[in-house]
C-alpha positions, 0 to 999 in steps of 0.5 A: 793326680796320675803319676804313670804314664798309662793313667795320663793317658787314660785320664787324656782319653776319658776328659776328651769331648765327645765331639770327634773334632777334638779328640787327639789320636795319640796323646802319652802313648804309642799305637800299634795295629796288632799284638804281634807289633806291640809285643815285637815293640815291647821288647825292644832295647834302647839301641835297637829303638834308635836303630828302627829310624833313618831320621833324627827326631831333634834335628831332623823334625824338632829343629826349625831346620830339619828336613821334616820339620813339621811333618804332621805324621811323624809328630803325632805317632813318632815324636810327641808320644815319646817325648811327652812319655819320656818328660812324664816319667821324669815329672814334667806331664803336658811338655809340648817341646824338648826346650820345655823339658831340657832341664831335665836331661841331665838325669840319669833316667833321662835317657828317652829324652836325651834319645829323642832330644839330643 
């Protein structure tokens, strides 16, 4: 069984079907288009991550409310791979909601969840 976020993601990327309907684009991870961005994105602190967005993702996305509740794009290459890859590292792989992992907030190495949860 994987216990890294990286093998998750490997093991998510190799069990894919080979028929390209299936295949998810972004699963435990994050993509980026260059080294230079990856690099830049690597060395970021948690401030300046929360910095880089205009928007909430609990209240702005997650919540039924918001007002990109929803937005396709932002769940698959902003929400989901955080809040999945913040509820791995904590135990908890295959969490498709902040409701599914708010048990595990409390922890003081929760901090990603708490960024993208609230």
């Amino acid at each position: 069984a994987a216990s890294t976020v990286l093998q998750l993601a490997v093991e998510r990327h190799v069990h894919q079907p080979p028929d390209d309907t299936h295949v998810e684009t972004h699963g435990y991870y994050i993509t980026f288009n260059n080294a230079a961005n990856f690099e830049r994105a690597r060395t970021l602190t948690m401030a300046q991550e929360t910095d880089q967005y205009s928007f909430c993702i609990e209240t702005d996305h997650l919540d039924e409310g918001g007002l990109m509740h929803g937005d396709v794009l932002i769940w698959y290459q902003v929400a989901a791979p955080r809040l999945r890859a913040a509820a791995a590292q904590l135990g908890r792989p295959g969490v498709e909601s902040c409701a599914e992992a708010a048990d595990l907030c409390h922890r003081a190495d929760a901090k990603l969840l708490r960024m993208i949860c609230g």
